[in-house]
C-alpha positions in Angstrom: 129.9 95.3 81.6 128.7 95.1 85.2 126.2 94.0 87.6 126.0 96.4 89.9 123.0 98.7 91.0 122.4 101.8 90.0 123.3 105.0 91.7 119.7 106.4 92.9 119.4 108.0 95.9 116.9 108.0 98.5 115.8 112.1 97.5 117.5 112.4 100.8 118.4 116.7 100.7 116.6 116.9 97.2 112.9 117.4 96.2 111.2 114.8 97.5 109.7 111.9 95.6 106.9 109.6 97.0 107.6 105.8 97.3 105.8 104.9 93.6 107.3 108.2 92.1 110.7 106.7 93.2 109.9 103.4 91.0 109.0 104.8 88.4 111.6 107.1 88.0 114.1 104.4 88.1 112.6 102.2 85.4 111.9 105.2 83.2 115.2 107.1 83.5 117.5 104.8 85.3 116.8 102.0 83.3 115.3 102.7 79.7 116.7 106.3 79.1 119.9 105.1 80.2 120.3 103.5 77.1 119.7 106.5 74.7 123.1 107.2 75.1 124.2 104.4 73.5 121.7 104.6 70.7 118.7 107.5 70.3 117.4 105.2 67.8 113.6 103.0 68.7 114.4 100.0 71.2 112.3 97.1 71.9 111.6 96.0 75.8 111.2 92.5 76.4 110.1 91.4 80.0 109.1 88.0 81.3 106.0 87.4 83.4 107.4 88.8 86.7 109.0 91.8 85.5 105.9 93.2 83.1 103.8 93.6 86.4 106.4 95.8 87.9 106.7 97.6 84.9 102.8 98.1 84.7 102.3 98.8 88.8 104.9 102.2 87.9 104.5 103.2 84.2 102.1 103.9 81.4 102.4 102.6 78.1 102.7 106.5 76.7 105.7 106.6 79.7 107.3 103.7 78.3 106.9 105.1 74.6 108.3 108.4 75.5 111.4 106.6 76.0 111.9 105.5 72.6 110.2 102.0 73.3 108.2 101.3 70.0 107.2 97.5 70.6 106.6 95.9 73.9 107.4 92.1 73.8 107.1 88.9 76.0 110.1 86.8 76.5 108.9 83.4 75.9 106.5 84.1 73.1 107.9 83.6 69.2 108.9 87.1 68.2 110.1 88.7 64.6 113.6 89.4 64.0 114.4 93.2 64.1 118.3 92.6 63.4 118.3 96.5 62.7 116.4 97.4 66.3 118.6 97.7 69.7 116.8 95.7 72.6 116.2 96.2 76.1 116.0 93.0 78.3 114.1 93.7 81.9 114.1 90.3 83.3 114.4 88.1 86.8 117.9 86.5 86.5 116.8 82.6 86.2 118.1 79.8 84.4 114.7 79.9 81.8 115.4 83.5 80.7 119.4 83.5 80.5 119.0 80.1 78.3 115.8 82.7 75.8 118.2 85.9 76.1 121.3 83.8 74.6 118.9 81.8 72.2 117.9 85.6 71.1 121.4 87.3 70.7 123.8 84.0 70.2 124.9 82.9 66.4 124.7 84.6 63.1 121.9 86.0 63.0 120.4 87.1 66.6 117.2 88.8 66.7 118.2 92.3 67.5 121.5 94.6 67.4 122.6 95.0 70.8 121.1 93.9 74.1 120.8 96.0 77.1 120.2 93.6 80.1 118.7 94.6 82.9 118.0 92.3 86.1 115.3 93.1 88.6 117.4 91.0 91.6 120.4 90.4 92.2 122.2 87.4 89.2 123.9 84.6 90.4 127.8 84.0 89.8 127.1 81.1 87.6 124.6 83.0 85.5 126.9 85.8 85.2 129.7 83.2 84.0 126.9 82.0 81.6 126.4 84.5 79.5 130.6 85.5 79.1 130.8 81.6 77.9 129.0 82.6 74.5 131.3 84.4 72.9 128.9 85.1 70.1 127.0 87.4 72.9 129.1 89.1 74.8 130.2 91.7 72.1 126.1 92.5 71.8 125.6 93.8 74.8 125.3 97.0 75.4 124.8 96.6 79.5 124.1 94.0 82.2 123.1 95.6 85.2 121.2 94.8 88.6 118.5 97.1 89.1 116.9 95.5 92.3 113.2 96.0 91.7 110.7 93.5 92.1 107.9 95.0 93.6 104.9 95.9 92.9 103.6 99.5 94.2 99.4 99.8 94.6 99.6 103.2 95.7 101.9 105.8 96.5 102.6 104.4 99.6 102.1 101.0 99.6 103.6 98.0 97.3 102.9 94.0 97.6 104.9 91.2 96.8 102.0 89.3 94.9 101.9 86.7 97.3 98.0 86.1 97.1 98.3 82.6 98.5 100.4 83.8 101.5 98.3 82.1 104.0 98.4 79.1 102.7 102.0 78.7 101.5 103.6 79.5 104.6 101.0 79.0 107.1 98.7 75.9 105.8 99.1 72.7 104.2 101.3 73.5 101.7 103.9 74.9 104.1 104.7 71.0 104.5 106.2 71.0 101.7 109.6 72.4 102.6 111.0 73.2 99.3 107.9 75.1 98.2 107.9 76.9 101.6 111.8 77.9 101.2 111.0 79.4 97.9 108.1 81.6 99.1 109.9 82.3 101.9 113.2 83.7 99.6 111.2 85.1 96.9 109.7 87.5 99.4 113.0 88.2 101.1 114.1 89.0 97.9 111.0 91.1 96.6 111.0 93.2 99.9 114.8 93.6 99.8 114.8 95.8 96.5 112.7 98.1 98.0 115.2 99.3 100.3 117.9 98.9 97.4 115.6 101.4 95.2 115.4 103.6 97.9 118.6 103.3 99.5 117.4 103.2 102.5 119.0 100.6 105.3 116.5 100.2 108.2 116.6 98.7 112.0 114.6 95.6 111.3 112.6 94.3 113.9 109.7 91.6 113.9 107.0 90.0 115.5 107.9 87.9 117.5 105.8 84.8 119.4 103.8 85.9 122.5 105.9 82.5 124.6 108.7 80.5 122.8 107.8 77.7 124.8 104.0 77.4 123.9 104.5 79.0 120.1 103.5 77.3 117.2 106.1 77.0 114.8 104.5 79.6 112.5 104.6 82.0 114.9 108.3 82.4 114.2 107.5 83.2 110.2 108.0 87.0 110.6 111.7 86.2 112.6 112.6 84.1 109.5 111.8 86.6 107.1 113.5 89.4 109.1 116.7 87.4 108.9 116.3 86.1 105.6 115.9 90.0 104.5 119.0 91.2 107.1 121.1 88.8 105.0 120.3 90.4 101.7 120.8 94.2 103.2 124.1 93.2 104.7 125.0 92.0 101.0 124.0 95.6 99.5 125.9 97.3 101.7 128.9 96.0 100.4 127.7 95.7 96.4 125.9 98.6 96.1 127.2 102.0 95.4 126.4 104.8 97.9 124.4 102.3 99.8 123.9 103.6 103.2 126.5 101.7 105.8 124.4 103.1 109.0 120.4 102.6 109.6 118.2 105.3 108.0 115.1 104.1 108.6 112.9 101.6 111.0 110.8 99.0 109.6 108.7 96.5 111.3 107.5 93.1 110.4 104.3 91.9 111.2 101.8 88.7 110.6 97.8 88.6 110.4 97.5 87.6 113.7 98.5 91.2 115.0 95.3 92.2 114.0 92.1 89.8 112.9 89.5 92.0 113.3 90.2 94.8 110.3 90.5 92.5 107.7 86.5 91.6 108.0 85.0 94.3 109.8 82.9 97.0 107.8 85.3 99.8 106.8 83.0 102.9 105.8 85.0 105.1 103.5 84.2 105.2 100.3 87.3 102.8 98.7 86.5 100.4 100.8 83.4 100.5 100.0 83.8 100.1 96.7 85.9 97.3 97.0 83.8 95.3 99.6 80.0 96.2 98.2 81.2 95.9 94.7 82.3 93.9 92.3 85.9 95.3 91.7 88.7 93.1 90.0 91.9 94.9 91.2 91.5 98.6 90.6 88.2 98.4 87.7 85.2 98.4 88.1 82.3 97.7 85.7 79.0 100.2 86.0 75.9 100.0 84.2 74.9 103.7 83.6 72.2 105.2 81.2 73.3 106.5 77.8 72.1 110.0 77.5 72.1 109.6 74.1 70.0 106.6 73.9 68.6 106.3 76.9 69.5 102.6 76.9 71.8 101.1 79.6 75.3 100.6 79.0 78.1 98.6 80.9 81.2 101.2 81.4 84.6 100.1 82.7 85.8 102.7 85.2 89.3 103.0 86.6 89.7 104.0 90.4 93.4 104.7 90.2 95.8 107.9 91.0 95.4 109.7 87.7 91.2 110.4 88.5 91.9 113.6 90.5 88.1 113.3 92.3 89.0 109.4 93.5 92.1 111.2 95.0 90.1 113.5 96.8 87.7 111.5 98.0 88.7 107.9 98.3 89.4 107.8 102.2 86.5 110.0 103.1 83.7 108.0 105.1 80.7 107.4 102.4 78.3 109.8 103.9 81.1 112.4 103.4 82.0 111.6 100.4 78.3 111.5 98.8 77.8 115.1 100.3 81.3 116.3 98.8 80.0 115.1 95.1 76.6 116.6 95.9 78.5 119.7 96.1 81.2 119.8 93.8 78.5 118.9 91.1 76.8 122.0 92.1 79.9 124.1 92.6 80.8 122.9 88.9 77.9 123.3 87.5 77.5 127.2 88.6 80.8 128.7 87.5 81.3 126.7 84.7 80.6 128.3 81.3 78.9 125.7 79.3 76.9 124.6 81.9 75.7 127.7 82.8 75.3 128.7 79.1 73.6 125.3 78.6 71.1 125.6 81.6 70.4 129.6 80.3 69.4 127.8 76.6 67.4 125.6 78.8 65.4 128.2 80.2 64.4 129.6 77.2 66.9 132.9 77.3 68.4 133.4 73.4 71.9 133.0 73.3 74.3 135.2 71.5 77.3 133.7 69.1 79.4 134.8 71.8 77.8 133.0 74.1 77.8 130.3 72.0 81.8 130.4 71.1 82.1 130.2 74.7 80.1 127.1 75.4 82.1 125.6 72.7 85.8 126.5 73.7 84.5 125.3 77.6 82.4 122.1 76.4 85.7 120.1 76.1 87.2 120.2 79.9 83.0 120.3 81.0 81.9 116.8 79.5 85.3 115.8 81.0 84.9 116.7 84.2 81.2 116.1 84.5 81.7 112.7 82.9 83.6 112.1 86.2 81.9 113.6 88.4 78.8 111.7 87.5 80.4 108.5 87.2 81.5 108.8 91.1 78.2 110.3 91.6 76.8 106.7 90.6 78.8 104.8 92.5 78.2 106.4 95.6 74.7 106.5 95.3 74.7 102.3 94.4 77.1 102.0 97.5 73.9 103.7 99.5 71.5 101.9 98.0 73.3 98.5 98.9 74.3 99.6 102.4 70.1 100.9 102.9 68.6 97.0 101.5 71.4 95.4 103.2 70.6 96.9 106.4 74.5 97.2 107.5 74.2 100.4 109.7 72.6 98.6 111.7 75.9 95.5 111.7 78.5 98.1 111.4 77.0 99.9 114.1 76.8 96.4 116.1 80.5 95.2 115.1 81.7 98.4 116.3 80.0 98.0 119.5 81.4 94.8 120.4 85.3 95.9 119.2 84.8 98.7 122.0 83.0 97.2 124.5 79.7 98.1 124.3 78.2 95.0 123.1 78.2 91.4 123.9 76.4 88.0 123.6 72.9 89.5 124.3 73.0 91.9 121.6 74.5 89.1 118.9 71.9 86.6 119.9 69.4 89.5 119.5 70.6 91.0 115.5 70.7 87.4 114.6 67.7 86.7 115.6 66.0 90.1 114.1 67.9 89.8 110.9 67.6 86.2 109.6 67.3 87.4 106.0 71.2 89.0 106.4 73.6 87.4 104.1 75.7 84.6 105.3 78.7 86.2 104.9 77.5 89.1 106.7 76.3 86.8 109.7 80.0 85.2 109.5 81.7 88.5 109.4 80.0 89.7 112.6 80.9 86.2 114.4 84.6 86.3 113.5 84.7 90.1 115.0 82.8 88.3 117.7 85.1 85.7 118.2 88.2 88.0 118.2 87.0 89.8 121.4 85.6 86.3 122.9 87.3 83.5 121.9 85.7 82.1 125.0 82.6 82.0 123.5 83.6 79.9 120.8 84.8 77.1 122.9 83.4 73.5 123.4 79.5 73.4 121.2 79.1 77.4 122.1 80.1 78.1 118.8 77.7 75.3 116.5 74.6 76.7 118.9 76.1 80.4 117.5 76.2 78.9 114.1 73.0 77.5 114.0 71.2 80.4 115.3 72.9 82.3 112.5 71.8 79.5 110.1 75.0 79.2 108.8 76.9 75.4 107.8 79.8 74.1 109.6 81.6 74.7 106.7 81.3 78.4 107.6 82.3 77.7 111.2 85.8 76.5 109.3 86.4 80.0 109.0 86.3 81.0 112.6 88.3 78.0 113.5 91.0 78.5 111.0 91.2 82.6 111.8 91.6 81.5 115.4 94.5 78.9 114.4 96.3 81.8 112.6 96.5 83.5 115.7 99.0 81.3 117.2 99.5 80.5 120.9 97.9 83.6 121.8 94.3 81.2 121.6 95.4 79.5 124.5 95.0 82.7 126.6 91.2 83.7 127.8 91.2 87.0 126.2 92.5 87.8 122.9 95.8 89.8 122.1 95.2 93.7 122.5 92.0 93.3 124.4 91.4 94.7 128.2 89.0 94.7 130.7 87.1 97.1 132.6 84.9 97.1 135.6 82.3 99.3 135.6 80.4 99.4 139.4 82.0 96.8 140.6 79.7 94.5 138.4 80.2 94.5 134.5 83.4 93.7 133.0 83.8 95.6 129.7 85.9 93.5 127.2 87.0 95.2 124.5 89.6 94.8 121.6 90.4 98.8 121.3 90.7 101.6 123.5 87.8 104.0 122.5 89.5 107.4 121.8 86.6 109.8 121.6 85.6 112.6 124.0 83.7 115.7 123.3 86.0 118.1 122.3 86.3 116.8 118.0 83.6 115.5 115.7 83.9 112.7 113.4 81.6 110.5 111.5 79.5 107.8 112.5 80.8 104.4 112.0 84.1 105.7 112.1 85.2 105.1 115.0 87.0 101.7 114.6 91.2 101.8 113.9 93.1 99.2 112.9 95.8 97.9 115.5 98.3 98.8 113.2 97.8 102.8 114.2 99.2 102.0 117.9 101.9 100.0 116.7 102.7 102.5 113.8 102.7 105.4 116.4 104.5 103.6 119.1 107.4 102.9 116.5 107.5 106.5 116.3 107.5 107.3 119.9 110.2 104.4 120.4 107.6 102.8 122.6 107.3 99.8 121.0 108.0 96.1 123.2 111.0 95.3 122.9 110.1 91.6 123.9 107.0 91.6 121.7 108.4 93.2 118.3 112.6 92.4 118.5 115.2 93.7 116.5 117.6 92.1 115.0 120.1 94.8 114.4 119.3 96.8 117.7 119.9 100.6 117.3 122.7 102.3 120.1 120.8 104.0 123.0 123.0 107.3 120.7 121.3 106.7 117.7 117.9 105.9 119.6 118.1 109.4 121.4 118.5 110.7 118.2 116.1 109.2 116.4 113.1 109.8 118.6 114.8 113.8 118.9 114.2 113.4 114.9 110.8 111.7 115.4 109.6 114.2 117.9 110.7 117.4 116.0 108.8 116.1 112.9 106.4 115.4 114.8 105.9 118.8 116.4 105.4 120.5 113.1 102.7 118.6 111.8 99.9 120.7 111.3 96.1 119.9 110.2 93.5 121.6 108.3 90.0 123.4 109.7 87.4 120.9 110.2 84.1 122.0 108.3 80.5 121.7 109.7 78.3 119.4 107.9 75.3 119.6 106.0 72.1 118.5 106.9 71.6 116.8 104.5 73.7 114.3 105.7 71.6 111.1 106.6 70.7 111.0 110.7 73.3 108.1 111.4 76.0 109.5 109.6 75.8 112.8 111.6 79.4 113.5 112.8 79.8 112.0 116.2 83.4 113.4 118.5 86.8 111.7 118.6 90.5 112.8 119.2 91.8 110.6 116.8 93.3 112.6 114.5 90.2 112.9 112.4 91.2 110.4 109.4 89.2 112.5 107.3 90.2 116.0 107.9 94.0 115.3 108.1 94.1 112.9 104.7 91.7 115.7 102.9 94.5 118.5 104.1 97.5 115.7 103.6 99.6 117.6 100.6 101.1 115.2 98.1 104.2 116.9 98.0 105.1 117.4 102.0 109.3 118.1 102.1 109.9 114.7 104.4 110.9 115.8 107.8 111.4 112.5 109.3 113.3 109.4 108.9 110.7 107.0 106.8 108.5 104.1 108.7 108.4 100.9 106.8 106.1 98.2 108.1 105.6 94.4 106.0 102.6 92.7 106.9 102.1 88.6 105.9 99.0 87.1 105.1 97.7 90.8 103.2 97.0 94.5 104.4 93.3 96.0 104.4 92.4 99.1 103.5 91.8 100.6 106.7 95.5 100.0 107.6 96.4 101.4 103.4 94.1 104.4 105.1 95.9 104.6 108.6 99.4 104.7 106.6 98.4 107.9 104.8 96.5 109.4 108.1 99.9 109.1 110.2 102.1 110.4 107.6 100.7 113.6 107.8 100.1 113.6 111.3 103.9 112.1 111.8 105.6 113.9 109.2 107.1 110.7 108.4 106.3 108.4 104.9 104.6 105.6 106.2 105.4 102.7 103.5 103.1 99.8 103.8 104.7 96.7 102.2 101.9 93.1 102.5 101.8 89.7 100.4 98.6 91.0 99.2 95.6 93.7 99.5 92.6 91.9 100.8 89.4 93.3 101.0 86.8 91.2 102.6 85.5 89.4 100.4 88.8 87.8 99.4 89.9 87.5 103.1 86.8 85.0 103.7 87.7 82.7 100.8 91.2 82.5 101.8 90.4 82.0 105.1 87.7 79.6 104.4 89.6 77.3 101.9 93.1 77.3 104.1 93.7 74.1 104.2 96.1 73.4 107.2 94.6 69.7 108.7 97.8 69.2 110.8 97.1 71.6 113.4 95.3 70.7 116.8 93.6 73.3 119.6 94.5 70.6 121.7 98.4 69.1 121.6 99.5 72.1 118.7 100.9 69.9 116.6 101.9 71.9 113.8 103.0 71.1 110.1 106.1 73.8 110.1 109.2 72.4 111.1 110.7 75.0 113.9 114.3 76.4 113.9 115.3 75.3 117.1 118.7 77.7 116.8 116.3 80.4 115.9 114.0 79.6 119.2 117.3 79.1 121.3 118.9 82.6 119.9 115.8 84.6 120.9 115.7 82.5 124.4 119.2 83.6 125.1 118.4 87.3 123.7 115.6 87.8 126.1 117.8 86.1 129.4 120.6 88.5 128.3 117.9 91.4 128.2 116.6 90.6 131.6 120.1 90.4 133.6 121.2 93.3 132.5 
């Protein structure tokens, strides 16, 4: 018996495996087919709460079965004795499910034969010593091993710790309670840790860290705490792991919502955003009402946007317009060289078909109602996207929020859409204020903001939301213009105050309402360029100025060999304010339609954490810069938020202690923590 972790490898020299490929490898071969040796006979696998959603983030049920699992079982539900079945434990090392796993195997007659344990975090000495004290157990098992995995990947690149309530555990009123903010506050050091044990990967950990220790709010120093807490845990694995790497192999960054409060409610235009903001998705399904061609009655049909629907893959971070002309054509395309449907259309037209012809349409009909089944389902949701986005009027908004990220608008223009579009929805309204607010939290200062609220008929209860966003940002409120923004004169008159540098000229086309980036682009591709502050984002293992030089050689090679696909001209029947407009971006959508799956990594990877939940233009800007970077960008968050959810976590963050005016604040600050960074940025400066 051990508890040690596995011997995976980071695919470091070998084929290379994406981020979720990694995952589920482990669990599949590490973990369940590890056990075959023992016994090629059916297992069952019992997981707890916790460890079935990891599980079900990576694997299939037909995975799982393909590894001799018959029966799939939950730990703390009554379950039939199989005394002549092995079992296979996957469970979080607490008290509750030691005290169930002995109950299980312990006296004469234990439910199963043998037990192979398997832990997804590292067990505690006294748990260990547990288990050996029933003798009646420890001849059962068949293995007791750490795997380290308690994540939970969303995508190929990007996993979340299943914080939803992030915000308000460790930033509202329920970060008071110091016990409850420890625990959330270990539970995602832990969660975030076992990543970089799956993947053997060490990094340089560096965090966000407060704008000016002596103004900061205490939860400002969140993302320093976690970075510690985190440091702690990878020192441990260095020294328990096998073939876990003793130098840094990677850089990750730690970052909270205040680095960027803009993306998570502006209008995002590709077409999974889309989805996810216009409709009514729960997680990754959605549910469509679509015409039965049989009947002709409608029907509701659950649809899943995930990985395995190869036209969601192709067009899932394509801006809508795009993405409605791409399914325009690749229903056409389909329909032409495809037998049956060419066959079908000929019977249509009246032209007899032979019993060739007809074995034909029946040996193709399979793979054609497939594939046309998907094509039309997309084909429905784009077109319902276009039909909300055309009664909702929100070109006109996006085109508005947009405007005032970059610049171009201001007070006059707000005043004026609220005024012309009194029928918008309130969350719309709110939506366009909070962008609003972000670039002019001047504005919103003294009554400016009730006479904004009233004009935009919305409640005070609404204006709680603008308030609370601007509490999350942290001492940076205090400063006239808001983090990331600049100012430009133009004529000696106009100041232009905008919250991102507009990076188009006339040299590359993109789409309309496109133009908007997330901050977490610059960050990502400063990191890259070993630009990053070193005051604003600290380390706390600093790399040598030999291994920086070397990194940023690395960075720079991989880098340079990035190449990207020919852009394409577009139709016209794309709509008028969709037409592609120029940028020098990158192009999101020409470099993630050309960005291969299966790229040979060039470049040490880039991981970046973000509390209080990631949006999916950032989930969008992770894949856009691995191509262009050569380098995996894994994007790690308490949550995926989409808009929607964003505004009623924002809205019912309850956090009464803090004041604009004295910042009192409800988190207790580490004043060693505050004194260590004070004497880390003298030491900086002197030398």
């Amino acid at each position: 018996m051990s508890a040690s972790d596995s011997d995976s490898a980071s695919s470091r020299g070998s084929e290379y495996k994406n981020f979720r490929m990694t995952s589920r490898d482990r669990l599949l071969y590490e973990m369940l087919k590890s056990t075959s040796s023992e016994s090629k006979s059916w297992k069952v696998l019992i997981m707890d709460k916790i460890t079935v959603k990891v599980m079900s983030s990576s694997c299939k049920m037909a995975d799982i079965t393909d590894q001799g699992i018959s029966l799939v079982e939950d730990l703390f539900r009554r379950r039939q004795p199989l005394p002549s079945m092995d079992a296979i434990y996957f469970i979080q090392p607490s008290k509750e499910n030691i005290v169930m796993f002995l109950s299980d195997m312990s006296g004469r007659e234990p439910l199963y034969k043998k037990a192979f344990v398997f832990f997804c975090q590292p067990v505690p000495k006294e748990l260990i010593n547990h288990i050996k004290s029933d003798m009646s157990v420890v001849p059962r098992i068949g293995a007791l091993r750490e795997m380290n995995l308690e994540f939970f990947p969303v995508d190929t690149q990007v996993f979340v710790t299943d914080h939803d309530m992030a915000l308000d555990e460790l930033y509202g009123e329920s970060s008071q309670n110091a016990r409850k903010f420890d625990n959330s506050m270990n539970t995602l050091a832990i969660r975030i840790a076992t990543v970089f044990a799956s993947l053997k990967e060490l990094p340089y950990v560096r965090y966000q860290a407060p704008k000016d220790l002596d103004t900061a709010f205490s939860h400002e120093f969140i993302p320093s705490k976690l970075a510690s807490a985190i440091w702690d845990r990878l020192t441990l694995y260095k020294s328990t792991i096998p073939n876990f790497p003793q130098k840094e192999t990677c850089e990750f960054l730690i970052l909270d919502r205040s680095v960027d409060q803009i993306a998570p409610v502006i209008h995002e235009w590709t077409y999974d955003a889309m989805c996810h903001d216009l409709l009514e998705m729960d997680g990754n399904k959605l549910e469509l009402e679509i015409t039965n061609k049989t009947t002709g009655q409608p029907e509701k049909k659950e649809i899943l946007l995930e990985d395995s629907d190869p036209v969601w893959l192709e067009i899932r971070h394509l801006h809508i317009a795009e993405a409605s002309e791409r399914l325009h054509d690749k229903m056409t395309n389909f329909a032409s060289k495809n037998k049956a449907a060419a066959l079908s259309q000929a019977s249509r037209d009246g032209t007899e078909l032979s019993t060739r012809d007809l074995q034909k349409m029946v040996q193709a009909l399979p793979q054609y109602t497939e594939q046309m089944e998907k094509l039309s389902l997309h084909v429905e949701i784009a077109g319902k996207i276009n039909k909300i986005i055309r009664d909702m009027e929100l070109r006109e908004l996006g085109q508005l929020e947009q405007d005032i990220v970059f610049g171009d608008a201001g007070t006059k223009e707000v005043i004026t859409f609220l005024r012309a579009h009194q029928s918008a929805s309130a969350e719309n309204k709110l939506r366009l204020l909070m962008i609003y607010a972000c670039v002019h939290p001047d504005k919103f200062e003294g009554d400016k903001a009730s006479k904004l609220m009233q004009l935009a008929k919305l409640s005070p209860e609404d204006l709680k939301a603008v308030k609370n966003m601007r509490l999350l940002a942290g001492s940076s409120l205090t400063k006239k213009k808001p983090s990331g923004s600049f100012s430009l004169t133009f004529d000696g008159q106009r100041k232009k105050i905008a919250a991102r540098k507009d990076k188009t000229n006339a040299e590359e086309e993109t789409w309309a309402l496109s133009k908007f980036y997330p901050m977490l682009e610059e960050l990502i591709e400063n990191v890259n360029k070993g630009e990053l502050s070193k005051n604003d984002y600290q380390y706390i293992n600093e790399p040598t100025p030999v291994s920086k030089e070397r990194n940023q050689s690395q960075s720079a090679s991989a880098s340079t060999t990035a190449t990207t696909g020919p852009r394409s001209m577009r139709s016209r029947r794309t709509a008028t304010w969709a037409r592609p407009h120029h940028s020098d971006d990158g192009s999101s959508d020409s470099v993630l339609r050309n960005s291969p799956n299966d790229f040979k990594m060039m470049g040490s990877r880039i991981f970046i954490f973000i509390i209080g939940g990631a949006t999916r233009s950032e989930l969008r800007t992770c894949y856009k810069l691995t191509t262009k970077l050569r380098r995996e960008i894994v994007l790690g968050a308490t949550s995926i938020d989409d808009p929607p959810q964003y505004l009623t976590l924002v809205l019912d963050f309850n956090n009464c202690t803090y004041k604009l005016d004295n910042k009192t604040c409800c988190i207790k600050i580490d004043l060693t923590l505050v004194l260590h960074q004070k004497l880390k940025l003298f030491s900086e400066k002197s030398q």
